[in-house]
C-alpha positions in Angstrom: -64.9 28.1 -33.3 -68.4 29.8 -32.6 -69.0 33.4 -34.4 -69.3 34.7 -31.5 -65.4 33.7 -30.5 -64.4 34.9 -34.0 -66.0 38.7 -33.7 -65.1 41.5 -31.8 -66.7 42.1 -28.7 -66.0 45.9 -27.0 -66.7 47.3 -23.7 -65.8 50.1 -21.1 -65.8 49.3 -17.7 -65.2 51.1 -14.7 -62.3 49.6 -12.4 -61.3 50.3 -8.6 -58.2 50.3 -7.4 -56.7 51.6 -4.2 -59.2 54.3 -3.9 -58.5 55.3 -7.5 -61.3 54.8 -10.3 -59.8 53.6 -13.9 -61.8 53.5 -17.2 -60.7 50.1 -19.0 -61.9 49.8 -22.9 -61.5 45.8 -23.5 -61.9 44.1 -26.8 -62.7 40.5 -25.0 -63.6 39.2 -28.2 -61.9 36.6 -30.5 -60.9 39.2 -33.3 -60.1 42.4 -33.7 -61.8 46.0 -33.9 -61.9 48.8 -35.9 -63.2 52.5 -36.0 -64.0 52.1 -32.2 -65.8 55.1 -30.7 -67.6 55.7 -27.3 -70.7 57.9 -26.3 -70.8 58.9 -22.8 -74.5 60.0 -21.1 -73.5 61.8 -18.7 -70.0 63.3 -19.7 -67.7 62.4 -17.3 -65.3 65.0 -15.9 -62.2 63.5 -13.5 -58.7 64.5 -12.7 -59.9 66.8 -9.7 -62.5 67.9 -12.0 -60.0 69.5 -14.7 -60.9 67.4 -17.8 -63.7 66.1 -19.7 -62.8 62.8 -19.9 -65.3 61.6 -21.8 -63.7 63.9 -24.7 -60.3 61.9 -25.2 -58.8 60.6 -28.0 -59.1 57.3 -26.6 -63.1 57.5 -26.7 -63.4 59.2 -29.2 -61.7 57.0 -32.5 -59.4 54.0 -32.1 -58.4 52.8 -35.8 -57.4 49.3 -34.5 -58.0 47.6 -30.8 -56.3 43.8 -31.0 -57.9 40.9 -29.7 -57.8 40.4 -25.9 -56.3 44.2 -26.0 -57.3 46.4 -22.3 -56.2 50.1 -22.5 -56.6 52.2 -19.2 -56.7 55.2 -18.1 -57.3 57.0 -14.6 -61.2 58.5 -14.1 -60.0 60.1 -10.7 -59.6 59.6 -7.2 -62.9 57.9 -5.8 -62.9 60.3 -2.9 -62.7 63.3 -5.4 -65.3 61.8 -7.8 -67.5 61.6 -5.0 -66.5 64.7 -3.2 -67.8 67.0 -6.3 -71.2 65.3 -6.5 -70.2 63.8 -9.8 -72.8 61.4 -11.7 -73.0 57.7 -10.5 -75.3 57.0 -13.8 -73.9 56.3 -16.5 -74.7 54.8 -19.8 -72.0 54.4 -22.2 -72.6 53.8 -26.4 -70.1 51.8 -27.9 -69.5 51.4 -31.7 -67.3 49.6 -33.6 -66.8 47.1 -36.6 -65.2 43.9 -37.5 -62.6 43.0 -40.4 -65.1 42.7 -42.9 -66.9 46.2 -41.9 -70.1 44.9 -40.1 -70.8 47.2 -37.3 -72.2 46.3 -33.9 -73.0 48.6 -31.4 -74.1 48.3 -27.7 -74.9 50.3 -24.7 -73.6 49.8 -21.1 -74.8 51.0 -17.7 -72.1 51.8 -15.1 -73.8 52.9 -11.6 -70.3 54.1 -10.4 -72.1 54.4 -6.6 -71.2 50.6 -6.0 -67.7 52.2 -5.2 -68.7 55.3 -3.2 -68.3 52.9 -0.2 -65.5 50.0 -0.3 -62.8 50.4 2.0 -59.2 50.2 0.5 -55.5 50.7 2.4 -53.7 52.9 0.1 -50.5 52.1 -1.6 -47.4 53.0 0.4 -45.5 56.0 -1.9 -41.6 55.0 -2.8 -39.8 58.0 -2.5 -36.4 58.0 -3.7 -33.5 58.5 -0.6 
């Protein structure tokens, strides 16, 4: 198997779902990672505009992310991202380190606009009778 199969490889990317915009951290590498921590240029507020999101726990330090391992969590409503002029650009730092403590690092560009404009039918809410 190739090094690059055997390593961790960690990302954040932005998902769209029926009008709602997710943050998904992904180790889509062949091993696992440790001490993973993201930098956010911009910071990034969501939830109606009521948290940093940028400043949870879940960017800030995860001990151990497995191999093939996706944790989400919800950015905000497209149309109220949008609505409050939030930031489209966005670069985000990611560091982390393999089993045997070699650290990699990288830098993604999001430019969240790409979603400003997709049409989606919304969900239909269960409600209980």
């Amino acid at each position: 198997m190739p090094d690059s199969e055997r390593r961790p490889d960690v990302l954040l990317d932005v998902v769209f779902e029926d009008g709602l915009l997710f943050l998904a951290v992904s180790n889509i590498g062949g091993a696992p990672a440790l001490d993973v921590s993201f930098a956010f240029e911009p910071r990034l507020r969501g939830l109606g505009g009521t948290k940093d999101v940028s400043e949870l726990a879940l960017f800030r330090h995860i001990e151990f992310l497995a191999a093939g391992k996706e944790i989400r969590t919800l950015l905000d409503s497209s149309a109220a991202y949008f609505g409050r002029g939030e930031p489209t650009k966005l670069a985000v730092r990611c560091a982390y380190r393999d089993g045997s403590g070699r650290p990699y690092e990288a830098t993604i560009h999001h430019d969240l606009a790409i979603y400003r404009e997709l049409a989606y039918v919304p969900r239909e809410v269960q409600r209980d009778a």
